[in-house]
TORDREN-360485 format. One record per residue (C-alpha): x negated, y, z negated. Coordinates in nm, 4 decimals. Each point is the difference from the previous one (the first is absolute). Layout:
<rs>
<r><xx>X</xx><yy>Y</yy><zz>Z</zz></r>
...
</rs>
This chain:
<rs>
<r><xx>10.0892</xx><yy>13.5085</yy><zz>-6.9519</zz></r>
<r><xx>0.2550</xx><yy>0.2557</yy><zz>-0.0833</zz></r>
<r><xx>-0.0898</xx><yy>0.2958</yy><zz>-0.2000</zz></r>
<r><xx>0.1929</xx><yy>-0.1452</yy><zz>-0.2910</zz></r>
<r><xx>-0.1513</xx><yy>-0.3053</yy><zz>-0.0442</zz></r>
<r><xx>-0.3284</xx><yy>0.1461</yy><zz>0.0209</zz></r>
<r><xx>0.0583</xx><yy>0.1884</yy><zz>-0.2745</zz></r>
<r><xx>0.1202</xx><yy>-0.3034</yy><zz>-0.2056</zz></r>
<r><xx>-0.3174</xx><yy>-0.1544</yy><zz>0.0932</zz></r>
<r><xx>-0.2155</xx><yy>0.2672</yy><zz>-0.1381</zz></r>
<r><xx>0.2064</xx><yy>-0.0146</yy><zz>-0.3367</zz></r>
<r><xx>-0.1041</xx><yy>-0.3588</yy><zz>-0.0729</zz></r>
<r><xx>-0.3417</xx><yy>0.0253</yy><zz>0.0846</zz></r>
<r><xx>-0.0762</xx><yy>0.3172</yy><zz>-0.1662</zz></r>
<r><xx>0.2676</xx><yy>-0.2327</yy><zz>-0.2921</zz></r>
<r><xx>-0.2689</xx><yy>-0.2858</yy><zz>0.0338</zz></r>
<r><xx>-0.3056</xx><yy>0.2249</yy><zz>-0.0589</zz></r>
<r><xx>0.1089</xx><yy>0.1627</yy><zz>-0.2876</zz></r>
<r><xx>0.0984</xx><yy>-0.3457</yy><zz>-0.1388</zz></r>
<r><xx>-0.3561</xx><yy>-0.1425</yy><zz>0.0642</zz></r>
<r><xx>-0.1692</xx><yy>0.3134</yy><zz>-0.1521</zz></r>
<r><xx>0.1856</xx><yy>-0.0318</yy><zz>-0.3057</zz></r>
<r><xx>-0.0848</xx><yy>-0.3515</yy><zz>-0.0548</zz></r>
<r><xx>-0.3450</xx><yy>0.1000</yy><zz>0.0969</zz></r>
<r><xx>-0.0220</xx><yy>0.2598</yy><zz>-0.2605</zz></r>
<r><xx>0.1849</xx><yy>-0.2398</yy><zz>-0.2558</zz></r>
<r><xx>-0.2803</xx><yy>-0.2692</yy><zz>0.0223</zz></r>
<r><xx>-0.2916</xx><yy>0.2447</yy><zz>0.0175</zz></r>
<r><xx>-0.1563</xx><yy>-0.1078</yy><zz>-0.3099</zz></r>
<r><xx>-0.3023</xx><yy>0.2444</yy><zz>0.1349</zz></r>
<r><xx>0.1467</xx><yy>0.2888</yy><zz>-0.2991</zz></r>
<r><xx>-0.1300</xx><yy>0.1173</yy><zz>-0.2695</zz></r>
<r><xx>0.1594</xx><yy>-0.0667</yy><zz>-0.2947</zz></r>
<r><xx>-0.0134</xx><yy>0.1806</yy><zz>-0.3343</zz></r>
<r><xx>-0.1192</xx><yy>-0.1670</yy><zz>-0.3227</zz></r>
<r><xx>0.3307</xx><yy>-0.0729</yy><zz>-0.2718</zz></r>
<r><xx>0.0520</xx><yy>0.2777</yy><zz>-0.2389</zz></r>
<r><xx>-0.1839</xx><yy>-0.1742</yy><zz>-0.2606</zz></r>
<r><xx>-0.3271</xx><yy>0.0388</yy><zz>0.1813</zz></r>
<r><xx>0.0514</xx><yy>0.2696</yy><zz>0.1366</zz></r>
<r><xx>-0.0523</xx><yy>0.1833</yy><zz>-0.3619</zz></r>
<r><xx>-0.3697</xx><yy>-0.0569</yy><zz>0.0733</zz></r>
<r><xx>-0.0026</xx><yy>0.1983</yy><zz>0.3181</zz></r>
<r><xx>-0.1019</xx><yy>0.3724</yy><zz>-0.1437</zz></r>
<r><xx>-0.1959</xx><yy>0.2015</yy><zz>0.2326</zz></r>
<r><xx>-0.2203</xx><yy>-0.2227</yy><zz>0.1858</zz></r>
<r><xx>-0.0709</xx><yy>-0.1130</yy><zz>0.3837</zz></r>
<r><xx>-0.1262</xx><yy>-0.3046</yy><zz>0.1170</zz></r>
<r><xx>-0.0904</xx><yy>-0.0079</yy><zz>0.4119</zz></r>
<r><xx>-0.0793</xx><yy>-0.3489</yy><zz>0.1581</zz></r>
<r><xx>-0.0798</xx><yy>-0.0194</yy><zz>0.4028</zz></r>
<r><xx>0.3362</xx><yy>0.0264</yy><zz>0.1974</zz></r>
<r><xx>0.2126</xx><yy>-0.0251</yy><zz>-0.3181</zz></r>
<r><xx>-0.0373</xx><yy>0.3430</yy><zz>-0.1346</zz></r>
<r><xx>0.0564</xx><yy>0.1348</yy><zz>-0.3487</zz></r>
<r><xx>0.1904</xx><yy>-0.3871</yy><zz>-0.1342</zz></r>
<r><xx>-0.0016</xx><yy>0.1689</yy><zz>-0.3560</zz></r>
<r><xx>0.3118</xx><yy>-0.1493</yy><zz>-0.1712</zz></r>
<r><xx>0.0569</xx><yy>-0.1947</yy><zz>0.3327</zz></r>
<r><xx>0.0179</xx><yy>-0.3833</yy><zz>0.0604</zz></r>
<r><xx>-0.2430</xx><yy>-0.0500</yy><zz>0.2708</zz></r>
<r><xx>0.2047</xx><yy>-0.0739</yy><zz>0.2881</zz></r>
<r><xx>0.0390</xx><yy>-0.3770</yy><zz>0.1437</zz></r>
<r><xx>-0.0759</xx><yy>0.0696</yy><zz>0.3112</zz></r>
<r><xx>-0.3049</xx><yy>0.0546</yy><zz>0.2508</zz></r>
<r><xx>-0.2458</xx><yy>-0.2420</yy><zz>-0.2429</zz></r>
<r><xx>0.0296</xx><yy>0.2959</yy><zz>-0.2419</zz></r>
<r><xx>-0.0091</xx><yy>-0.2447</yy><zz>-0.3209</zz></r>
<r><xx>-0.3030</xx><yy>-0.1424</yy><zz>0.1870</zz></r>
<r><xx>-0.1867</xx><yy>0.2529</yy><zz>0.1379</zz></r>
<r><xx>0.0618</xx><yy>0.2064</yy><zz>-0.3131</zz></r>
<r><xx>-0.2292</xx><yy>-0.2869</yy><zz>-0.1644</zz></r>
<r><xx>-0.3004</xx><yy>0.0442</yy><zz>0.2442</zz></r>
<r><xx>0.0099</xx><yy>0.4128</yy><zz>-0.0161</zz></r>
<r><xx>-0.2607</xx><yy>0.2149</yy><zz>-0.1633</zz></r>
<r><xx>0.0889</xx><yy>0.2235</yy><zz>-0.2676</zz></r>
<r><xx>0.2659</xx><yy>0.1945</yy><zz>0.0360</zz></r>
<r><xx>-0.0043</xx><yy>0.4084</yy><zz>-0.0003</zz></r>
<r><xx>0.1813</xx><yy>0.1026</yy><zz>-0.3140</zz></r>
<r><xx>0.1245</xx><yy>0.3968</yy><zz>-0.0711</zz></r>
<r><xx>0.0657</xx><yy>0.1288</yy><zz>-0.3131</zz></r>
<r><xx>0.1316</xx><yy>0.3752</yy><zz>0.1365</zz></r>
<r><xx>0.0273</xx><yy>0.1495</yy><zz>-0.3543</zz></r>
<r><xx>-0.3379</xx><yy>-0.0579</yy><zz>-0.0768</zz></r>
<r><xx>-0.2333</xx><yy>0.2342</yy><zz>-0.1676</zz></r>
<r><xx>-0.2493</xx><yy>0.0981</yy><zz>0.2288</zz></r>
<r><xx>-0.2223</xx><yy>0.0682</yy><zz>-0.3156</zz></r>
<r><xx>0.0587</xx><yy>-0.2861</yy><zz>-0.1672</zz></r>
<r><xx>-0.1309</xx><yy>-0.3844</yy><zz>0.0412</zz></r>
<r><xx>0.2553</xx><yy>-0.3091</yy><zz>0.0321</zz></r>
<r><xx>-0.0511</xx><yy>-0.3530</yy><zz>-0.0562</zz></r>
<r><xx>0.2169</xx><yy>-0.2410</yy><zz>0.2028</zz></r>
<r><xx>0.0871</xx><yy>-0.3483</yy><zz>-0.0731</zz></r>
<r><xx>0.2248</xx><yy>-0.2980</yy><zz>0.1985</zz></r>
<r><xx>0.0465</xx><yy>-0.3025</yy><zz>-0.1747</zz></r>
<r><xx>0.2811</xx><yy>-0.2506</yy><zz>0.1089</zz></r>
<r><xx>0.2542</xx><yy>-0.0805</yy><zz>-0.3213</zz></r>
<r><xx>0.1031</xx><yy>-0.3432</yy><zz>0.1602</zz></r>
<r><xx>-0.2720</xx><yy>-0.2449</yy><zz>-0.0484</zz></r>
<r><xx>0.0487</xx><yy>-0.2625</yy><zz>0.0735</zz></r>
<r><xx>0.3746</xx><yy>0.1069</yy><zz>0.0558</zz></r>
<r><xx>0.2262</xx><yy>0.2413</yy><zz>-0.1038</zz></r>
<r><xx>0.2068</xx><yy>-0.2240</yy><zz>-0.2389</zz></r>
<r><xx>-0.3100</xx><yy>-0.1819</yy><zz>-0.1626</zz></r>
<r><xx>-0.2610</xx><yy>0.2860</yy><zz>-0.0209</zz></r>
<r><xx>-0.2411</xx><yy>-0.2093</yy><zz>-0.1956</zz></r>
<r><xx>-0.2946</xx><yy>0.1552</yy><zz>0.1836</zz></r>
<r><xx>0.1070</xx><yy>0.3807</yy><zz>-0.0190</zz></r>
<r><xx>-0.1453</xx><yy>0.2684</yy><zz>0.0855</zz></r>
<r><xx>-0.2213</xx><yy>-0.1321</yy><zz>0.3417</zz></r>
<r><xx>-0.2101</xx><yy>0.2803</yy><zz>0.0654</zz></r>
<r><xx>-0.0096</xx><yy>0.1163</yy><zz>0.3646</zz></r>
<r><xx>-0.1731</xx><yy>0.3594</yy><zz>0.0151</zz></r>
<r><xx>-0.2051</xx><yy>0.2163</yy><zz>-0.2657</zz></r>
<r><xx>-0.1230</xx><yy>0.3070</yy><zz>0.0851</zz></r>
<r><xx>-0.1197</xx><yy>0.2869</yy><zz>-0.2201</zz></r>
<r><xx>-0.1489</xx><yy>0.3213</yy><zz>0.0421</zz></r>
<r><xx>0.2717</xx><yy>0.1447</yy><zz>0.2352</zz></r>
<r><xx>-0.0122</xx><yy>0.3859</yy><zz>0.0250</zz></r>
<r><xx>0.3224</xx><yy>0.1483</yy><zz>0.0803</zz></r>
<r><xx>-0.0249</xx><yy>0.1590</yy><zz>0.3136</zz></r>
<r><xx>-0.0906</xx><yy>-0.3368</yy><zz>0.1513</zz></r>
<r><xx>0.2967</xx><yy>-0.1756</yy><zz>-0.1414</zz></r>
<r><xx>0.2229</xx><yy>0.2578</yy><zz>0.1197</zz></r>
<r><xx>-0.0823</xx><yy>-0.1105</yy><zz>0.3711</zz></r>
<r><xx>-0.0131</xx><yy>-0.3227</yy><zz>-0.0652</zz></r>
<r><xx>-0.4073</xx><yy>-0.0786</yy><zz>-0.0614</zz></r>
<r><xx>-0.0529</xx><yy>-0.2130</yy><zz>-0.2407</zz></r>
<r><xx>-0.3824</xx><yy>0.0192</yy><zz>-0.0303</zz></r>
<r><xx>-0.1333</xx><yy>-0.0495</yy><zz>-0.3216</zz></r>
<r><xx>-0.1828</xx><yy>-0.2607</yy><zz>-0.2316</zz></r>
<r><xx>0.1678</xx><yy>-0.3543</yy><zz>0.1035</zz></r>
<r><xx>-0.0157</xx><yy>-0.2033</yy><zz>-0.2885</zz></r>
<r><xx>0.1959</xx><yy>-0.2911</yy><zz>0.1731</zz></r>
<r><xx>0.0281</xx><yy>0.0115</yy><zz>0.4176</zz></r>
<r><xx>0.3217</xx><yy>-0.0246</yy><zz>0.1527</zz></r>
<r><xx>0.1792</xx><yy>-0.3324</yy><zz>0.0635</zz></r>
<r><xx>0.2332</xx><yy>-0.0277</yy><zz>0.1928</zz></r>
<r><xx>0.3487</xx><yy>-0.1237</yy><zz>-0.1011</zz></r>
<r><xx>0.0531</xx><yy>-0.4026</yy><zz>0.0251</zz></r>
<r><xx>0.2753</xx><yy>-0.1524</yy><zz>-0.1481</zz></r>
<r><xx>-0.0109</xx><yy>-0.3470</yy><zz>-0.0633</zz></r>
<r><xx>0.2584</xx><yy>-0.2206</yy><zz>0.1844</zz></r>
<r><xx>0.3351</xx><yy>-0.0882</yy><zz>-0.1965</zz></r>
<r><xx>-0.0329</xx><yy>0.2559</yy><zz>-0.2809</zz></r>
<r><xx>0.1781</xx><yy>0.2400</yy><zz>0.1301</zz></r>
<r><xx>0.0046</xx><yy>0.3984</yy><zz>0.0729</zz></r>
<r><xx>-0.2857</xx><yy>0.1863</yy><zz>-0.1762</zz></r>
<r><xx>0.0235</xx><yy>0.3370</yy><zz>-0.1696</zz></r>
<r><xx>-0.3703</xx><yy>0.2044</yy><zz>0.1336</zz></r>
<r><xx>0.0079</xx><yy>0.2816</yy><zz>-0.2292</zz></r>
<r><xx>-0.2400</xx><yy>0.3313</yy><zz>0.0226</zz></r>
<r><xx>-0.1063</xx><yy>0.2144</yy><zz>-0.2887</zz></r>
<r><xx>-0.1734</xx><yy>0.3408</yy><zz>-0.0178</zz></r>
<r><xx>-0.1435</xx><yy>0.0997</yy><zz>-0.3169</zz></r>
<r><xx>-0.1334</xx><yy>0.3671</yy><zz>-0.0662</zz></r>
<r><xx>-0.3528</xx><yy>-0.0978</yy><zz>-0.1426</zz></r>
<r><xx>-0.1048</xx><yy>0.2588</yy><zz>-0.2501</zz></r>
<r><xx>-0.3429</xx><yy>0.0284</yy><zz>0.0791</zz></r>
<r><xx>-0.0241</xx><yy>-0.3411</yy><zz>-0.1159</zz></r>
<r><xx>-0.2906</xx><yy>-0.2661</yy><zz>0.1369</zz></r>
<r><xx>0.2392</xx><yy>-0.3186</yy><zz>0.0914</zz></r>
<r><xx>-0.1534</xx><yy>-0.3272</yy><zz>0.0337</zz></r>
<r><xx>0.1506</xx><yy>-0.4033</yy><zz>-0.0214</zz></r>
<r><xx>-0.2057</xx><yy>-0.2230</yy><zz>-0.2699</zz></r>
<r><xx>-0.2116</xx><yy>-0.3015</yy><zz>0.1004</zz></r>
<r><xx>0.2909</xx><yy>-0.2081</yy><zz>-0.1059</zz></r>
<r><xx>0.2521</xx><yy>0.1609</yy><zz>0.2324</zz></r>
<r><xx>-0.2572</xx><yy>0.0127</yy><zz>0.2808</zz></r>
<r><xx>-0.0236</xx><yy>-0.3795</yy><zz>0.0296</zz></r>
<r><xx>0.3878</xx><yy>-0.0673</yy><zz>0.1473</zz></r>
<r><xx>0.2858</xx><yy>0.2221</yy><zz>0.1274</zz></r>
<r><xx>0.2632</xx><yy>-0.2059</yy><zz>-0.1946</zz></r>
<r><xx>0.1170</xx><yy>0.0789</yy><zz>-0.3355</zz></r>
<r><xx>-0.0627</xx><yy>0.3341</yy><zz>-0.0338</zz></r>
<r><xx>0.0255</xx><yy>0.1355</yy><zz>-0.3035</zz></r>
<r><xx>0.1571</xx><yy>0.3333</yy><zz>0.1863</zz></r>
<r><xx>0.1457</xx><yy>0.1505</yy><zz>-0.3126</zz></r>
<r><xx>-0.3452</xx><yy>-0.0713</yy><zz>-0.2200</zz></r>
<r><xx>-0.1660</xx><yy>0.1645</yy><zz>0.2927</zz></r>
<r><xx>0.2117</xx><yy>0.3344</yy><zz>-0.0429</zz></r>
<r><xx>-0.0027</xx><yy>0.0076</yy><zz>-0.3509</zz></r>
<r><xx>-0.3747</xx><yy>-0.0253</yy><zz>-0.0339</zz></r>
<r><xx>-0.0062</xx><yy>0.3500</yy><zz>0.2575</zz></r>
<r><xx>0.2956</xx><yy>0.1740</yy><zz>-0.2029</zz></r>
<r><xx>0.1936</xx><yy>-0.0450</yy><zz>0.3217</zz></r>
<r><xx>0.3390</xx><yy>0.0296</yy><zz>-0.0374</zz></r>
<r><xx>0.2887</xx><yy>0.0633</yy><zz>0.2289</zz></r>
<r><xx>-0.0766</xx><yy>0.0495</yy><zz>0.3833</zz></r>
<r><xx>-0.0055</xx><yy>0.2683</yy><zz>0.2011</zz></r>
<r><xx>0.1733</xx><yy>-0.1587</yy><zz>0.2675</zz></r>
<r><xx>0.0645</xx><yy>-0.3505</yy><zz>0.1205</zz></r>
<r><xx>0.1699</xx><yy>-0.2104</yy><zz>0.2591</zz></r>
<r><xx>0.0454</xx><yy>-0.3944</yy><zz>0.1083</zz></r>
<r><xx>0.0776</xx><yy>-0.2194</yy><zz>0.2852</zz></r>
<r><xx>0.1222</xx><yy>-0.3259</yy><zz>0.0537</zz></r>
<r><xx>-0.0828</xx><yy>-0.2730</yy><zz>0.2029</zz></r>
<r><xx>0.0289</xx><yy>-0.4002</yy><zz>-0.0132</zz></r>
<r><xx>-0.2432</xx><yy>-0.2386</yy><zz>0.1873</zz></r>
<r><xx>0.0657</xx><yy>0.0379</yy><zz>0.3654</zz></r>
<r><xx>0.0400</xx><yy>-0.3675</yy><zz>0.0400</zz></r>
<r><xx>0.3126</xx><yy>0.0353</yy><zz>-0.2043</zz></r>
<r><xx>0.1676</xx><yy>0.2487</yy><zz>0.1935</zz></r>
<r><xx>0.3615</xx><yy>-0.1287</yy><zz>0.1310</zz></r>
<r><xx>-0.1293</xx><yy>0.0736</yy><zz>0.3983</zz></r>
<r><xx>-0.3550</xx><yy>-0.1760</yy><zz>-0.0397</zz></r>
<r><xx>-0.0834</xx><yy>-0.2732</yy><zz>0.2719</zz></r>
<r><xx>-0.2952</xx><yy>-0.1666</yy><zz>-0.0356</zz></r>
<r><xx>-0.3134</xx><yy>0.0131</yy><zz>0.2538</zz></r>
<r><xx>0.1112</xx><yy>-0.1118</yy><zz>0.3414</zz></r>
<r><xx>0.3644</xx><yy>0.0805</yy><zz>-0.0585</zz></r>
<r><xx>0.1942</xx><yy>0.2792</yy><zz>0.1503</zz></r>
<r><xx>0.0416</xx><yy>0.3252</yy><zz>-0.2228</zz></r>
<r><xx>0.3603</xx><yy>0.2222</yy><zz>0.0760</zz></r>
<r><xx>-0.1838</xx><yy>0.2800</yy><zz>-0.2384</zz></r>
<r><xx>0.1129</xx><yy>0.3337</yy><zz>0.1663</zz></r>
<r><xx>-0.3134</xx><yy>0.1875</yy><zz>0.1394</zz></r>
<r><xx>-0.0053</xx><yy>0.3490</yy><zz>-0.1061</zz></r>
<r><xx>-0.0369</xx><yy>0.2090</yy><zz>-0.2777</zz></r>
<r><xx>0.2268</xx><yy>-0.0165</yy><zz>-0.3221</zz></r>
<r><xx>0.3069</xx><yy>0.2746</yy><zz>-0.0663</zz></r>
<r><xx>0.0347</xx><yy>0.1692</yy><zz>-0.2619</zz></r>
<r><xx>0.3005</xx><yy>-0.1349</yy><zz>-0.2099</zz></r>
</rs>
């Protein structure tokens, strides 16, 4: 093969490749992607860490890697509040908005996480030990309802002794969120953030058990 056509070879294979890892890159769908700008108003300050996502603060959680799935079946996540007064004590709340789906929120607020009692210093890296008036849950979005907002507050407490009433103690559902605040003179946050994530069974790549999966394997980009 002559030294010419050689080098016409190597053009269209080094042509094909970039071709293929364009297209690769195109249907990655293993991204994150940032929350809309009217959500994103909510994201002031705060970081939430899962396992092998990282911080997904103001994030989608990627649909890839059985993220929306796994993300259901992980403990508590580590959340940072790096402004934090080392002095002071926090309270820190996630409810999800969406019950039983964003457009028909009949069931608003569903409480996922209360914990009070939160000096400072431990928030600031990310410890969230404390008094934990309702255990974490993990996120579980009912089929066919759509994406769900997971919103996290933290609340400078005052000095005050925070506790839910028998009533709110028997369900998660329906909680009164704003009758909560008001009865601890709690008003604005001192930081926040949400994700958003839909049932994993209603994610566009989904195959059900015993079919084959083309979910990329490895970790999600930053978008």
């Amino acid at each position: 093969m002559s030294w010419t056509m050689r080098l016409a070879t190597a053009v269209l294979i080094l042509s094909l490749m970039m071709v293929v890892t364009t297209d690769e890159e195109e249907n990655d769908q293993c991204m994150y992607e940032a929350l809309p700008d009217i959500d994103a108003v909510l994201c002031k300050g705060l970081e939430v860490f899962y396992p092998e996502l990282g911080n997904i603060g103001c994030m989608f959680v990627p649909n890839c890697n059985n993220y929306r799935q796994k993300i259901t079946q992980w403990p508590a996540p580590t959340v940072k509040f790096p402004r934090a007064l080392e002095d002071a004590t926090y309270l820190l709340v996630m409810v999800d908005p969406d019950v039983p789906s964003r457009s028909n929120p009949q069931s608003r607020f569903w409480r996922h996480w209360l914990v009070a009692d939160i000096k400072g210093i431990d928030l600031k890296k990310g410890k969230i030990w404390g008094q934990e008036l309702s255990a974490y849950q993990p996120p579980a979005p009912p089929t066919q309802t759509g994406f769900h907002r997971y919103q996290f507050f933290v609340y400078l407490q005052k000095g005050r002794t925070i506790s839910l009433l028998p009533g709110e103690n028997k369900t998660r559902a329906s909680w009164k969120m704003d009758r909560f605040l008001n009865r601890y003179d709690l008003n604005e946050p001192e930081a926040s953030t949400q994700y958003m994530t839909q049932n994993y069974q209603d994610s566009p790549n989904f195959q059900a058990p015993g079919g084959r999966s083309s979910e990329p394997k490895e970790r999600p980009k930053q978008r």
